[in-house]
N, C-alpha and C positions, 0 to 999 in steps of 0.2 A: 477512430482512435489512432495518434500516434504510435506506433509498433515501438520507437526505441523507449516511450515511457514505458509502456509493457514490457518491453525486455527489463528496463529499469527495474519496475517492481517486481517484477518477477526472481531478480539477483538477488534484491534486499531481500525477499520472502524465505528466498533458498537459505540466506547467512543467518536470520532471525531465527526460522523455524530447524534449520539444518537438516533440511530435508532435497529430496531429489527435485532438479526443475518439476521433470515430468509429472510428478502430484499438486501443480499448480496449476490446474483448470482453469477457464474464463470462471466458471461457478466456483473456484474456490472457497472456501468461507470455514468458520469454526467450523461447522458441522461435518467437514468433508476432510479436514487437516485436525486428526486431534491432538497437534501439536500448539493449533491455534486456541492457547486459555488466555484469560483475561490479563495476568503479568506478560507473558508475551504479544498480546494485544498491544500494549504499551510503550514494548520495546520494539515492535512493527512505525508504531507510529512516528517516535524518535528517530528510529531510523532512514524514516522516509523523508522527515524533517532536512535530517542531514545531508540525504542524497540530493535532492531538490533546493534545498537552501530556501524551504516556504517554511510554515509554523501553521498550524490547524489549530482552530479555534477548539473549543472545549465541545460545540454545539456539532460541527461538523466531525468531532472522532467519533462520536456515537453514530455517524453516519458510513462509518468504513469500515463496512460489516462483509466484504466480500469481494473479491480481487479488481470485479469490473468498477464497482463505485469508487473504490481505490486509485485506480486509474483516471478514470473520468474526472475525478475530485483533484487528485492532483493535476492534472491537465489545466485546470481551471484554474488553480492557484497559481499554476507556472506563466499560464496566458496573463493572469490577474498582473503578475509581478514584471512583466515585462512590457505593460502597459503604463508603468508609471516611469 
């Protein structure tokens, strides 16, 4: 994995959730952040949109259930877009 997209997401997580870096584990996820409910799910997502400059299908946000898929996901979409 890229480290500055992890840093990346790991910034947006901090502003969304407003929470400290260090409670953003590679395992992050709802269950571990209960800052992370479903409207802020939303505004994670948006947010990642904006940092990245990609857009997540509808099929893949129900797939961003946890810091590393997050990452990885966006990784792919960054690759995806810089491919065309």
């Amino acid at each position: 994995m890229d480290s500055s997209i992890d840093q990346r997401v790991k910034s947006v997580m901090v502003k969304v959730f407003r929470i400290p870096e260090n409670k953003i584990s590679p395992d992050a996820s709802p269950v571990t952040i209960a800052e992370w409910d479903s409207l802020q799910h939303m505004n994670l997502i948006v947010a990642l949109e904006r940092e990245f400059s990609i857009e997540f299908s509808d099929n893949v946000i129900g797939e961003l259930l946890d810091f590393k898929s997050i990452v990885k996901i966006s990784q792919e979409k960054i690759s995806d877009k810089g491919e065309r």
